[in-house]
C-alpha positions as CSV (number, residue, x, y, z in Angstrom):
1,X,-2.4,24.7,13.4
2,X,0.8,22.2,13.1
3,X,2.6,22.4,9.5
4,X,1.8,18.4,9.5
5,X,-1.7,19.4,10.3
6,X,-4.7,20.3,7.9
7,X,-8.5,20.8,7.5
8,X,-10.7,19.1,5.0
9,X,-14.1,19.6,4.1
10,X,-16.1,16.1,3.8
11,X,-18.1,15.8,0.4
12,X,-22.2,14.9,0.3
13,X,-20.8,11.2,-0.5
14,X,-18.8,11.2,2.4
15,X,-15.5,11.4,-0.1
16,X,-12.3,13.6,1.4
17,X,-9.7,14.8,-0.3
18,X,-6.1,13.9,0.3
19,X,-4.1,17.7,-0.1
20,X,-1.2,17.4,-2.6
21,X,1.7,18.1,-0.1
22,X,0.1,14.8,2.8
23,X,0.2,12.6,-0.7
24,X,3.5,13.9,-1.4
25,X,4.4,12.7,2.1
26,X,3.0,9.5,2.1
27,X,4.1,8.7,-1.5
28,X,0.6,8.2,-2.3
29,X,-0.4,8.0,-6.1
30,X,-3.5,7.7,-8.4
31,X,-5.1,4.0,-7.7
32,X,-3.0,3.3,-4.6
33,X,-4.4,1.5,-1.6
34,X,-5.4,3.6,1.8
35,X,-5.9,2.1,5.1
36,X,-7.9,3.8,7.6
37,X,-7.7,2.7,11.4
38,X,-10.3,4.5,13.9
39,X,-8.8,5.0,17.6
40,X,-12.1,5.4,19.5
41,X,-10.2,6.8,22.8
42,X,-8.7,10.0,21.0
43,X,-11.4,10.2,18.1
44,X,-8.3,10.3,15.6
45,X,-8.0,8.0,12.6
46,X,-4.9,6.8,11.6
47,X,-4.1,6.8,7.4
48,X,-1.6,4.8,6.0
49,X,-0.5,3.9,2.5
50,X,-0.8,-0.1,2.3
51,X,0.5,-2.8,-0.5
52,X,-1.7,-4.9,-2.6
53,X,-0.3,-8.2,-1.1
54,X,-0.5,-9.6,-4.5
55,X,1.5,-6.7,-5.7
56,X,4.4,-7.6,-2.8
57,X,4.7,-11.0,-4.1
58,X,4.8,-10.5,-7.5
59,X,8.0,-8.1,-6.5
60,X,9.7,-11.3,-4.3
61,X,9.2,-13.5,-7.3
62,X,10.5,-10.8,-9.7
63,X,13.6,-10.7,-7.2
64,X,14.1,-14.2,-6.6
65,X,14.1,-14.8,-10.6
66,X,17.0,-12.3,-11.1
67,X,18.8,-13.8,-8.5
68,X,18.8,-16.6,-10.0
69,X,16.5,-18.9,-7.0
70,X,13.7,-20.1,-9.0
71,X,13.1,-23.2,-11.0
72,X,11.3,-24.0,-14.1
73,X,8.5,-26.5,-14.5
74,X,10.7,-29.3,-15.5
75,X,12.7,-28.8,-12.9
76,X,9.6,-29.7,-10.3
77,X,9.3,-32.7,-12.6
78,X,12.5,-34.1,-11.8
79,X,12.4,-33.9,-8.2
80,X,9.1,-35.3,-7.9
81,X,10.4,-38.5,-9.3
């Protein structure tokens, strides 16, 4: 078997188990998002680690604030005029 490669056992509720070192490699943590893709030709399914989306833009908002590119309230005010 391939050092990337290893065998699970699927649970009576259908439930896998992610081993530590494949978590370790994918930077997956407790509560994080999985994405599972089936590729009917080669029977394989693909796993990747995804983003909340709401997570991703709270982070661009977070960065555009300390940079200094974000306006307050009043600010829309006064344009609007």
């Amino acid at each position: 078997m391939a050092q990337n490669q290893v065998t699970v056992r699927v649970d009576e509720k259908g439930r896998v188990t992610l081993p530590k070192k494949i978590r370790a490699a994918l930077g997956v943590e407790y509560g994080d998002a999985i994405s599972l893709k089936l590729e009917p030709e080669s029977h394989f399914v693909r796993l990747a680690r995804t983003q909340n989306p709401f997570d991703a833009l709270a982070q661009h908002a977070i960065k555009e604030f300390k940079e200094g590119r974000t306006r307050t309230i009043e600010e829309f005010k006064l344009y609007a005029k």
